[in-house]
C-alpha positions in Angstrom: 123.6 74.0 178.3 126.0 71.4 178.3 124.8 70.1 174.5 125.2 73.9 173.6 128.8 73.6 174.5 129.4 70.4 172.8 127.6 71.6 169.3 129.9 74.7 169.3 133.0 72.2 169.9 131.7 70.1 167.2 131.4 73.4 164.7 134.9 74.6 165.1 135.8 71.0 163.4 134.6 72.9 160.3 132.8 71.6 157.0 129.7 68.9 157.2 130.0 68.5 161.0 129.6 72.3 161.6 126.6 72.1 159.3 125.4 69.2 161.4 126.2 70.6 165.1 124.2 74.2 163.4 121.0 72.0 163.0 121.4 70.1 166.7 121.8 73.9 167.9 118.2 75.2 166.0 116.7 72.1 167.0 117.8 72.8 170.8 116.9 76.6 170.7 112.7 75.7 168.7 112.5 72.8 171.1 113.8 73.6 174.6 113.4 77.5 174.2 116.9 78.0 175.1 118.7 81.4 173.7 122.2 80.0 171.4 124.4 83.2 171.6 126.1 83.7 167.8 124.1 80.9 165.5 123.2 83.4 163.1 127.1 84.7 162.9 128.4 81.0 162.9 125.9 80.0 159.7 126.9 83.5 158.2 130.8 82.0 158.6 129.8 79.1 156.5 128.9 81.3 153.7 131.8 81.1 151.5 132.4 80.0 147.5 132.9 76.3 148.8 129.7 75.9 149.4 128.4 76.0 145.9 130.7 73.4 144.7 130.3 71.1 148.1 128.4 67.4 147.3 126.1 68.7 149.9 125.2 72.1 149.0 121.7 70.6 148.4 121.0 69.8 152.0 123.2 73.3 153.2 121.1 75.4 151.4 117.8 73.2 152.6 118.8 74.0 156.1 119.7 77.8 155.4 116.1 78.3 154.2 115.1 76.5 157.5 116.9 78.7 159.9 116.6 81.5 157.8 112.5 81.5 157.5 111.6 82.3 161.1 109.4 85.2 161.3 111.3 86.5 164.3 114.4 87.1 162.1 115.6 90.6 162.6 115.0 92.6 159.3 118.8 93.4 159.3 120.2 90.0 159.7 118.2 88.6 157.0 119.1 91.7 154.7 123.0 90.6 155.5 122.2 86.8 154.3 120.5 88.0 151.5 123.5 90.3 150.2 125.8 87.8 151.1 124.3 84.8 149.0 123.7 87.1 146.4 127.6 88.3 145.8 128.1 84.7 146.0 125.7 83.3 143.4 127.7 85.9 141.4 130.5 83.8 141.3 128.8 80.2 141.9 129.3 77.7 139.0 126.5 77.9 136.3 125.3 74.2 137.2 
């Protein structure tokens, strides 16, 4: 419980580390079984033009498709990603 705590500390520093502390927190929750209250809102927050343009948006989008391939994925939370990444790619650079 306590590495739950520190992962969300180290996601409100924003950017790569909230990326990184996101990963710790799916690797606790597929490993140890243990429930992590709001990932799926916290990875929806990192959703934003930025990440498009980012020198990591290779490994960010790697790591999306990671979290985001479970099979126990609610029908409706997927649907929001899905509609959310597409508005986005509407205004993502061409490259």
């Amino acid at each position: 419980v306590m590495s739950v705590d520190f992962c969300f500390q180290a996601y409100n520093k924003g950017g790569y580390c909230a990326l990184l502390s996101l990963k710790s927190l799916f690797v606790i929750a597929t490993t140890l079984n243990i429930d992590v209250p709001q990932f799926y809102p916290k990875l929806y927050a990192l959703l934003s033009p930025a990440v498009f343009v980012s020198k990591r948006r290779a490994e960010f989008f790697q790591l999306t498709d990671l979290f985001l391939s479970s099979e126990y994925l609610p029908l409706s939370t997927a649907a929001a990603f899905a509609k959310k990444l597409a508005r986005l790619a509407l205004f993502a650079p061409a490259a």
